[in-house]
C-alpha positions, 0 to 999 in steps of 0.5 A: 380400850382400842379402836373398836372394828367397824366403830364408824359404821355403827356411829354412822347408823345412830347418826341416822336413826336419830335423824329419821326419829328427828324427822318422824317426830316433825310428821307427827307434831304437822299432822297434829297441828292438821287435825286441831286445825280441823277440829279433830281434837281426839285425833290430835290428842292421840297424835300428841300421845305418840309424838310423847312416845316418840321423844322418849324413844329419841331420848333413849336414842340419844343416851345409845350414842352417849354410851357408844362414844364412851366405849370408844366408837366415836369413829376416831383413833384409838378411841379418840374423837377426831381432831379439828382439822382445816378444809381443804378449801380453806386452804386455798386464798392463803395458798394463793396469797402466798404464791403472790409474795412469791412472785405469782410463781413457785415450787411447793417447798418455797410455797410450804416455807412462805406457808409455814411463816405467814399462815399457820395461825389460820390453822386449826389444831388438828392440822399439826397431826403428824401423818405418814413419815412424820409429815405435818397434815398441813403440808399434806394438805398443800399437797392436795390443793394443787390439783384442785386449784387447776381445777377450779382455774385459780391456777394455771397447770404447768408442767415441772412441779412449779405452781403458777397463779392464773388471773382468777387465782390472783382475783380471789387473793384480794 
């Protein structure tokens, strides 16, 4: 089956319904423990009787998701659930690490090679996708750091591609 339109909208709307009936069974079980507290036992009954309800309404929320995921909504590709992929901040030590055994100063395609050669065990298996003109997430994704790392000061922003390690940059590869 292909990839179901607006899939993640719907797997994104029972993620937040089973968090309010999460949250609504919690009110109700401190509300319940409220009235014993104060010796209102009928009242306490009658709360434990909805928060029963309420499970079973949870547990019917849950086989809703199951069934969605089996139809292919799990809001991947083609049906497929998406793949583990490394964040972009974990990106960052080895990227600076890498900039150290080059010398504290390169381009990205000596940054891609030193990568390429000591970091790809740290990679999840995800990050191997192929992404647009048959380019590795990975590399995509040392793409993307650099901008974020001259925002957070681990490198220094200087013109002409080449990346350069600042002073924090150098402290955090340690």
């Amino acid at each position: 089956m292909g990839q179901i339109p607006h899939s993640q909208h719907v797997r994104k709307s029972i993620t937040a319904v089973e968090k309010a009936v999460k949250g609504a069974i919690k009110a109700i079980n401190q509300e319940a423990g409220l009235m014993l507290a104060r010796g209102r036992y009928g009242k306490a009954e009658e709360l434990i009787a909805t928060a029963k309800a309420v499970a079973e309404f949870q547990s019917n929320v849950r086989t809703l998701r199951d069934g969605w995921q089996s139809l292919g909504g799990s809001g991947g590709v083609n049906g497929k659930p998406k793949a583990d992929v490394t964040p972009q901040w974990e990106y960052y030590k080895p990227l600076l690490q890498c900039l150290i055994r080059l010398g504290g100063e390169a381009i990205r395609k000596s940054i891609e090679v030193d990568f390429e050669k000591h970091c790809l065990h740290m990679l999840k298996p995800g990050d191997e996708a192929e992404m647009a003109r048959g380019m590795p997430r990975w590399k995509r994704m040392i793409q993307r750091c650099r901008k974020a790392m001259i925002q957070e000061g681990f490198l220094e922003n200087v013109k002409g591609g080449k990346w350069h390690i600042s002073e924090q940059g150098r402290k955090i590869a340690q």
